[in-house]
OpenMM code with the backbone's topology and positions (N, CA, C; nanometers):
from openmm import Vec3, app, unit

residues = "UNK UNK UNK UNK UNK UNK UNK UNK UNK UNK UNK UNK UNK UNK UNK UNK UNK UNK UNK UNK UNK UNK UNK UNK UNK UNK UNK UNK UNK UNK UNK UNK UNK UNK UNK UNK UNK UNK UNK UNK UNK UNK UNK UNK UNK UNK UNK UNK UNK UNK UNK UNK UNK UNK UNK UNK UNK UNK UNK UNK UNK UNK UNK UNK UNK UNK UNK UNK UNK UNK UNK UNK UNK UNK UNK UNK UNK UNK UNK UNK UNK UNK UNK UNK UNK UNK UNK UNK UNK UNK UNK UNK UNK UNK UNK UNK UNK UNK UNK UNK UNK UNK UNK UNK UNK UNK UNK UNK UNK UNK UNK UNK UNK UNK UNK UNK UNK UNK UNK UNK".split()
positions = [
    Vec3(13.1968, 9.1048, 9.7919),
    Vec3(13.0828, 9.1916, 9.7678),
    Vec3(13.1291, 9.3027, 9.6729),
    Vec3(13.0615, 9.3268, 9.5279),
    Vec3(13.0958, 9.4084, 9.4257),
    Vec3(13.0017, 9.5758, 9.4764),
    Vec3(13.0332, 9.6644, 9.4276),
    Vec3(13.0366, 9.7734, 9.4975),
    Vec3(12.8489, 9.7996, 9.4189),
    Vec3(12.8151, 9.6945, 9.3662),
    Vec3(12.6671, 9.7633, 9.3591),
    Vec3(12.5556, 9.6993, 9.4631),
    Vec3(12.6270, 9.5879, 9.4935),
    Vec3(12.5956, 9.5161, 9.6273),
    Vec3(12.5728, 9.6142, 9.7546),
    Vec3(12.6618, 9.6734, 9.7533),
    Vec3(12.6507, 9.7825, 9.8400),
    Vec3(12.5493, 9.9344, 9.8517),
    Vec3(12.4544, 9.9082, 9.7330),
    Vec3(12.3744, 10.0406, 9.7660),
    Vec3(12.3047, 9.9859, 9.8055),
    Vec3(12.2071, 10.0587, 9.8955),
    Vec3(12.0889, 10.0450, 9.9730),
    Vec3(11.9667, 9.9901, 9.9009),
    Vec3(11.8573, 9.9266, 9.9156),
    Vec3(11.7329, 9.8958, 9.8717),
    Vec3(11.6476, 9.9927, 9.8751),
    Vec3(11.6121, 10.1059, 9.9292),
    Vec3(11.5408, 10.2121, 9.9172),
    Vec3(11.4117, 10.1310, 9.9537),
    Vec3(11.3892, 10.0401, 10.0408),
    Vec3(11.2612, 9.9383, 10.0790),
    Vec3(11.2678, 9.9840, 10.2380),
    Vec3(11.3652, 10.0509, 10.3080),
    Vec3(11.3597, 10.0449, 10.5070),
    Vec3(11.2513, 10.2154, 10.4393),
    Vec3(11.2005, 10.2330, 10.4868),
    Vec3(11.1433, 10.3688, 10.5192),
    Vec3(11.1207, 10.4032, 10.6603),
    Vec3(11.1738, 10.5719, 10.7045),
    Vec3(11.1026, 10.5877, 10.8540),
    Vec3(11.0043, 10.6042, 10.9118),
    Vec3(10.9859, 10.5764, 11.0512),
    Vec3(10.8382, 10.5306, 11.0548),
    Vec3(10.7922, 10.6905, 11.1678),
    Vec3(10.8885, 10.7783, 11.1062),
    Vec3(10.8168, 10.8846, 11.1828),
    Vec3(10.6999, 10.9807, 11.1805),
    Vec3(10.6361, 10.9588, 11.0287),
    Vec3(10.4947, 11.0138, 11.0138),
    Vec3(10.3937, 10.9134, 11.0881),
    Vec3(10.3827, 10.8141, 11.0226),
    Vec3(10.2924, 10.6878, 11.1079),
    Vec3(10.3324, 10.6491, 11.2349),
    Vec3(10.4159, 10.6594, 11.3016),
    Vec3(10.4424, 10.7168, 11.4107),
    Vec3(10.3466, 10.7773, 11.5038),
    Vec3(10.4191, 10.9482, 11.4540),
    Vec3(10.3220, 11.0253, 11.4938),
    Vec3(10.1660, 11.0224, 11.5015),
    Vec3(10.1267, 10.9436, 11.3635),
    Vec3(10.0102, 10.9702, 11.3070),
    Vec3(9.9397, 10.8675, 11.4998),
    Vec3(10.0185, 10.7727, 11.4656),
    Vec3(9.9769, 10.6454, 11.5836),
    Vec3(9.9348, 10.7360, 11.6802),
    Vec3(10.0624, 10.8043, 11.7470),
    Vec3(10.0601, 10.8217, 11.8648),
    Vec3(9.9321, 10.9512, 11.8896),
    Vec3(9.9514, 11.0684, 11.8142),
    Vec3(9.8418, 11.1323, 11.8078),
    Vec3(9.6922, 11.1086, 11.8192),
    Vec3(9.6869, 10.9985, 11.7238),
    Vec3(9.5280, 10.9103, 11.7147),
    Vec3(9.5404, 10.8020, 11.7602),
    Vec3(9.5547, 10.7558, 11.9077),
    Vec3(9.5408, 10.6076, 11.8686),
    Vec3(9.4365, 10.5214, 11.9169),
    Vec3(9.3007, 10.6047, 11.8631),
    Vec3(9.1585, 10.5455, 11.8713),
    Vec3(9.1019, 10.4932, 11.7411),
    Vec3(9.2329, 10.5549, 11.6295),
    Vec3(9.1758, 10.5399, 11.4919),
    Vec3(9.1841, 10.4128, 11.4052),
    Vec3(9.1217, 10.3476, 11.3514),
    Vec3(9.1972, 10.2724, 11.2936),
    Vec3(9.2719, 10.2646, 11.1754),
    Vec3(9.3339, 10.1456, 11.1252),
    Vec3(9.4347, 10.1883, 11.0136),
    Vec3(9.3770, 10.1402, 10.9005),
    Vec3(9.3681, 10.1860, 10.7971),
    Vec3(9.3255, 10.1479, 10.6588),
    Vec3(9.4366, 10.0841, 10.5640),
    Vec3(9.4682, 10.0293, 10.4709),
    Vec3(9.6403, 9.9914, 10.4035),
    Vec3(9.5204, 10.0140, 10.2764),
    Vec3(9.6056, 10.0749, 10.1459),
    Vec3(9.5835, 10.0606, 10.0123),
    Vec3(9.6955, 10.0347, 9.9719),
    Vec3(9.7128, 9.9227, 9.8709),
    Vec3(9.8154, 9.9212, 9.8153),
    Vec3(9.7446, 9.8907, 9.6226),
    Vec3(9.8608, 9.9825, 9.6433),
    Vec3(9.8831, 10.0158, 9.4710),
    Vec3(9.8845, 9.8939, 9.3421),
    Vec3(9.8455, 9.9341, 9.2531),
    Vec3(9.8831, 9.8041, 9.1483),
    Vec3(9.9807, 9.8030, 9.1138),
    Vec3(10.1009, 9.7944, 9.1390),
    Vec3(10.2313, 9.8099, 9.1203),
    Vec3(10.3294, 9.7421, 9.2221),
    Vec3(10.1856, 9.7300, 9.3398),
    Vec3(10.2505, 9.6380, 9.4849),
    Vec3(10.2968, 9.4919, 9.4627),
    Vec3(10.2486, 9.4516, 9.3804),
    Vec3(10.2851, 9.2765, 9.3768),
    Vec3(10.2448, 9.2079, 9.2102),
    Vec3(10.3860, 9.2092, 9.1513),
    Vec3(10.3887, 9.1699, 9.0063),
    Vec3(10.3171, 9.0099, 9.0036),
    Vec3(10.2929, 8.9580, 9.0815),
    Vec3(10.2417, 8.8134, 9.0985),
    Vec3(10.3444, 8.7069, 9.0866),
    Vec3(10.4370, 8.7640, 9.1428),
    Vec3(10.6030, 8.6398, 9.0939),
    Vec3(10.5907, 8.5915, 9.2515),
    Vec3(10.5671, 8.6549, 9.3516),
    Vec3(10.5680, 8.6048, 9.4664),
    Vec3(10.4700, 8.6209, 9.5611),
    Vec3(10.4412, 8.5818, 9.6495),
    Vec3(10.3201, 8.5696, 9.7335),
    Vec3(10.3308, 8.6886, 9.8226),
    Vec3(10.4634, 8.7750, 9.9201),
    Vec3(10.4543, 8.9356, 9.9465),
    Vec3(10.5600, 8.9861, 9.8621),
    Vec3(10.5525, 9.0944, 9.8714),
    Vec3(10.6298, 9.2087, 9.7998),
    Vec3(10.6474, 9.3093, 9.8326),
    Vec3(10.8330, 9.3376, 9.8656),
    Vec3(10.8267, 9.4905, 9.9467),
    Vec3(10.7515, 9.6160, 9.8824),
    Vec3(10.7366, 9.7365, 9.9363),
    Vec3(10.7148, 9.8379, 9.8425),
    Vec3(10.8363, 9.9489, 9.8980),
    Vec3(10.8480, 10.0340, 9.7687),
    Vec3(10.9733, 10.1190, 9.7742),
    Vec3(10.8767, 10.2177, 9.8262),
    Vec3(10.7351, 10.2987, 9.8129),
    Vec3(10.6887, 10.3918, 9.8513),
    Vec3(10.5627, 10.3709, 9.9007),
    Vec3(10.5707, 10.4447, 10.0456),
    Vec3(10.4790, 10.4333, 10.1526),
    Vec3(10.4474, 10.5450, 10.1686),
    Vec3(10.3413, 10.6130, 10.2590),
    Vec3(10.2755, 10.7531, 10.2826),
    Vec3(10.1576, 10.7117, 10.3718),
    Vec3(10.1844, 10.7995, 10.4367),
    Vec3(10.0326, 10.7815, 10.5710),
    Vec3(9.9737, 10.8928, 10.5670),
    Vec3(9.8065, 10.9319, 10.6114),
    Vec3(9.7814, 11.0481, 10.6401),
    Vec3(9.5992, 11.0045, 10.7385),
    Vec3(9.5839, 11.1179, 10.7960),
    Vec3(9.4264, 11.0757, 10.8745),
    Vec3(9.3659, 11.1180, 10.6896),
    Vec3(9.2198, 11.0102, 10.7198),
    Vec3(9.1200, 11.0666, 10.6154),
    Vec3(9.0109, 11.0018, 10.6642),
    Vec3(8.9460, 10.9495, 10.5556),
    Vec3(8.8011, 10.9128, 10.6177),
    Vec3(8.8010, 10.7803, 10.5233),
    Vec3(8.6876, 10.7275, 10.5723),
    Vec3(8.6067, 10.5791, 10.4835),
    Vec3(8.5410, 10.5633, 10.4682),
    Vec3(8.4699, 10.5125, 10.4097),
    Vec3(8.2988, 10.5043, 10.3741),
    Vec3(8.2728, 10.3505, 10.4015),
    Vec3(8.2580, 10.2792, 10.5048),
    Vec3(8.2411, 10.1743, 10.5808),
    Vec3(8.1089, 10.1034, 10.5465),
    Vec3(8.0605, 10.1029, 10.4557),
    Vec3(7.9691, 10.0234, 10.4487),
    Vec3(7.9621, 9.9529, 10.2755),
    Vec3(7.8842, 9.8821, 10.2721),
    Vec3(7.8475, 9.8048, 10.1571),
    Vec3(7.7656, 9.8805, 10.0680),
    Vec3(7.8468, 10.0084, 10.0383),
    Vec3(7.7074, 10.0513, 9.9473),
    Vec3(7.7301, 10.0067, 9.7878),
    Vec3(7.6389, 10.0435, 9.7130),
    Vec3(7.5775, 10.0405, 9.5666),
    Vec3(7.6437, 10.0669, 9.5169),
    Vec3(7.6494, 10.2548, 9.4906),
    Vec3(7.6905, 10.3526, 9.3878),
    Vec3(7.7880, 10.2979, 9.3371),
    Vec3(7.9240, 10.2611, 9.3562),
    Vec3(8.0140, 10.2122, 9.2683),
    Vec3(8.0902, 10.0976, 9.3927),
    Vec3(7.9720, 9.9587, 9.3722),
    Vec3(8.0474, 9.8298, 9.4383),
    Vec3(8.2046, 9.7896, 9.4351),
    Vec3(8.2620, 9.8672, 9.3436),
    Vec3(8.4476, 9.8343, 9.2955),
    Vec3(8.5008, 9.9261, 9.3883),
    Vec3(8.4775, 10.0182, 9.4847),
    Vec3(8.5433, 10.0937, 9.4506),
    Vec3(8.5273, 10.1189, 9.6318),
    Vec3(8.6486, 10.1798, 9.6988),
    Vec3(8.6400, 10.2256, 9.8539),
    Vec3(8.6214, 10.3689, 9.8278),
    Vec3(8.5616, 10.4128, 9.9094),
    Vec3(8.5616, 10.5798, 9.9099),
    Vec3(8.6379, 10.6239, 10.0621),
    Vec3(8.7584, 10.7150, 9.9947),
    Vec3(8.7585, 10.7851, 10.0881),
    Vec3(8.7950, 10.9474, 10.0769),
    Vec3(8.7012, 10.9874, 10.0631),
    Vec3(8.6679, 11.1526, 9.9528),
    Vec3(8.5498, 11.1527, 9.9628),
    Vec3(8.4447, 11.2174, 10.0203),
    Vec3(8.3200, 11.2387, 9.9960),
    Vec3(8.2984, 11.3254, 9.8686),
    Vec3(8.3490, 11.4055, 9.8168),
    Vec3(8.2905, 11.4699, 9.6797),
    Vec3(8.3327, 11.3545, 9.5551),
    Vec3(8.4396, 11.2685, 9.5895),
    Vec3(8.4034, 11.1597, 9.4752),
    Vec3(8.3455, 11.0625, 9.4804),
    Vec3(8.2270, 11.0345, 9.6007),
    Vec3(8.1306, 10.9746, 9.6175),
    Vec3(8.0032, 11.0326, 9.5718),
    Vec3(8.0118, 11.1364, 9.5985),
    Vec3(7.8826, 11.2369, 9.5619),
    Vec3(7.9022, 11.2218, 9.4226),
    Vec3(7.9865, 11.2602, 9.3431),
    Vec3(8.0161, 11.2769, 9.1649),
    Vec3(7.9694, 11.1110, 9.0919),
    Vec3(7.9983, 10.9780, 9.1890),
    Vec3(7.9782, 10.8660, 9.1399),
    Vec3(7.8624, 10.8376, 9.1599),
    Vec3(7.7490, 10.9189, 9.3041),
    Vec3(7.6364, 10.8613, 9.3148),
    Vec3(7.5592, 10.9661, 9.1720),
    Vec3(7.6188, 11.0823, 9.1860),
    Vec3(7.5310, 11.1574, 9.0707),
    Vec3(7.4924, 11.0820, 8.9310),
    Vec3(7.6357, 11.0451, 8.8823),
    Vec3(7.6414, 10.9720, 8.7694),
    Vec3(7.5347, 10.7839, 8.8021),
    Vec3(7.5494, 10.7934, 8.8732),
    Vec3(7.4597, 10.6290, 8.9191),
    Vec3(7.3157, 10.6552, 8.9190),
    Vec3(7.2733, 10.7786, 8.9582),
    Vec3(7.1237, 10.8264, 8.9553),
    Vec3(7.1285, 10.9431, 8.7837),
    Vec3(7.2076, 10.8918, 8.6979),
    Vec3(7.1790, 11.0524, 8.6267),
    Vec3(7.0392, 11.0244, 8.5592),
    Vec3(6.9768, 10.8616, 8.5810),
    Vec3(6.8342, 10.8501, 8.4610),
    Vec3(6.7074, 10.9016, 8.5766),
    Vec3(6.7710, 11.0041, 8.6822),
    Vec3(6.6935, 11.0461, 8.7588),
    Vec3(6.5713, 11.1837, 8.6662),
    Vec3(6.4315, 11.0932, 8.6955),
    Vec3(6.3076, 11.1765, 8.6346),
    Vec3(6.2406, 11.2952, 8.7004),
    Vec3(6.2867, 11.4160, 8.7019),
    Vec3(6.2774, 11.5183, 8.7567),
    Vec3(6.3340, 11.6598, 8.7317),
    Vec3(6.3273, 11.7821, 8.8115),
    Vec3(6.4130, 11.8622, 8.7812),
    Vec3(6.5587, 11.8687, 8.8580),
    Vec3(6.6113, 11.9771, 8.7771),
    Vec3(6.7384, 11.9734, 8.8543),
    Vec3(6.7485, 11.9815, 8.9921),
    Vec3(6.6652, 12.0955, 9.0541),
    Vec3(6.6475, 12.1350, 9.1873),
    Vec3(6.6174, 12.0153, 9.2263),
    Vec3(6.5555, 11.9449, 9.1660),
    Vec3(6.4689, 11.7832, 9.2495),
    Vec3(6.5615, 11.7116, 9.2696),
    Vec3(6.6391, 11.6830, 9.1409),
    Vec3(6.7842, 11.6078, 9.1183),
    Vec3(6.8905, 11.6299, 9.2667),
    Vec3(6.8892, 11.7709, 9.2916),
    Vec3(6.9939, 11.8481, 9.3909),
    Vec3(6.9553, 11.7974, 9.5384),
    Vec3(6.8185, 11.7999, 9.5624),
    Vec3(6.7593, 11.7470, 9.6533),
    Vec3(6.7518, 11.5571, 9.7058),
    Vec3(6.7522, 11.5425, 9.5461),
    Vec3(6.7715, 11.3504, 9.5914),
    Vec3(6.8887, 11.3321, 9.6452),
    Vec3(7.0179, 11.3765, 9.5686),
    Vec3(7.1006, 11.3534, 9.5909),
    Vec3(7.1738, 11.4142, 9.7771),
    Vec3(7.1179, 11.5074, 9.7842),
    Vec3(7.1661, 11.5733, 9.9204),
    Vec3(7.0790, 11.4691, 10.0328),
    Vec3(6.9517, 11.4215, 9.9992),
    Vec3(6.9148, 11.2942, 10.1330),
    Vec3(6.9565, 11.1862, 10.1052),
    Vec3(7.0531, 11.1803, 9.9386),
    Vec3(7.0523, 11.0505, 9.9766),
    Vec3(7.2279, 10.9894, 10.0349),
    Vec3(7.2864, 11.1147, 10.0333),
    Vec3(7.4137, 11.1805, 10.0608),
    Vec3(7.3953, 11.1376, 10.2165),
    Vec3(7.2939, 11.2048, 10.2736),
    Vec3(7.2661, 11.2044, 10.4429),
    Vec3(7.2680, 11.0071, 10.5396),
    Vec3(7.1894, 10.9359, 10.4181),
    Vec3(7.1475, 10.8474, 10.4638),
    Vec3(7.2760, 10.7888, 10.4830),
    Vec3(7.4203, 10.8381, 10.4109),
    Vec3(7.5644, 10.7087, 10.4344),
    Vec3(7.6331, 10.8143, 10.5277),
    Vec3(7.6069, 10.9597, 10.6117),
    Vec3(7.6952, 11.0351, 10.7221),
    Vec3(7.7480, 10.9381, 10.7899),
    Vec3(7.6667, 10.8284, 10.8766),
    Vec3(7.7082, 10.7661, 11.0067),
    Vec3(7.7934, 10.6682, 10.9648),
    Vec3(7.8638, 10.6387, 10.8418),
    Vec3(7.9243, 10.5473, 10.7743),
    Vec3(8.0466, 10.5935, 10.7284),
    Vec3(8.0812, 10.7301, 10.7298),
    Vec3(8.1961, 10.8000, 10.7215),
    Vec3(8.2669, 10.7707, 10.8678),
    Vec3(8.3703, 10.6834, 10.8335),
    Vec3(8.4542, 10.6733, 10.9961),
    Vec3(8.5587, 10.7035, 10.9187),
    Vec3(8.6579, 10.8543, 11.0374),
    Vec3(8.7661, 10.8407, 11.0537),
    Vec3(8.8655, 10.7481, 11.0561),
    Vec3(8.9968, 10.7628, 10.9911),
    Vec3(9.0801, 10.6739, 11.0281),
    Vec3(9.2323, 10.7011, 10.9685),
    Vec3(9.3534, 10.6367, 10.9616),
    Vec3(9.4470, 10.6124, 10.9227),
    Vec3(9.5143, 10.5578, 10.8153),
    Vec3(9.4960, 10.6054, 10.6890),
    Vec3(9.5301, 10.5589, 10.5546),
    Vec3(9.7104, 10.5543, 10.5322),
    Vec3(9.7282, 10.4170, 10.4776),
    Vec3(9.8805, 10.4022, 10.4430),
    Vec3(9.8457, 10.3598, 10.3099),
    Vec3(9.9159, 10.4155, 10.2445),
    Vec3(9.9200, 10.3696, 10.0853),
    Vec3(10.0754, 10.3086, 10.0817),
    Vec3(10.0718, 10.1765, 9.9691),
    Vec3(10.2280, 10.1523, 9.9706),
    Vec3(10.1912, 10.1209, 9.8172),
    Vec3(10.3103, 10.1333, 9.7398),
    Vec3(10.2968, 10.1202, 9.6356),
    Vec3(10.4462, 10.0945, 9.5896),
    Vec3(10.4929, 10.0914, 9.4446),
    Vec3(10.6382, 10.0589, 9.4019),
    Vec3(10.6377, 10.1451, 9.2708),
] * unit.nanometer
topology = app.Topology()
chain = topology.addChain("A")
for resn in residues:
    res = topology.addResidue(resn, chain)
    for name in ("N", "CA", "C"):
        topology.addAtom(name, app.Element.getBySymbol(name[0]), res)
């Protein structure tokens, strides 16, 4: 074994935030994002060198405003539904108003939960 054999992979990470995160919440469920950087397509899995957990939220349903895309940030849901309604015919105040019921109608669709991002 040549002495570069011998450094570490920087792939074990500790599992004491997600851990915690577990043990603290463990009604929540877990979300995984992984990065475009997670799997070059040479193999079917692929470790990742960088992981990160934290509580956030989700937007759990099938909506419209931007079908590509998971939300978990409500003000960059709000900014994508704005832009999705901007050929909205009205005033601004009216504009301010669509958007705030129509903001209301996805509340019960915001579930808590456990986000791990892994990426390389």
């Amino acid at each position: 074994m040549n002495d570069c054999e011998k450094k570490k992979t920087g792939l074990l990470h500790s599992t004491d935030e997600l851990r915690q995160l577990l043990i603290d919440h463990p009604d929540l469920p877990l979300l995984v994002f992984a990065g475009e950087d997670c799997n070059s397509g040479d193999y079917s899995y692929m470790s990742c060198s960088r992981v990160s957990a934290s509580i956030g939220e989700f937007l759990d349903c099938q909506q419209t405003v931007n079908d590509e895309r998971c939300y978990t940030d409500r003000d960059d849901f709000q900014e994508d539904m704005e832009y999705h309604y901007s050929d909205f015919d009205g005033s601004d105040q009216e504009f301010e108003i669509f958007i705030e019921n129509e903001l209301l109608k996805y509340d019960p669709y915001w579930k808590p939960c456990i986000i791990v991002y892994v990426d390389n």
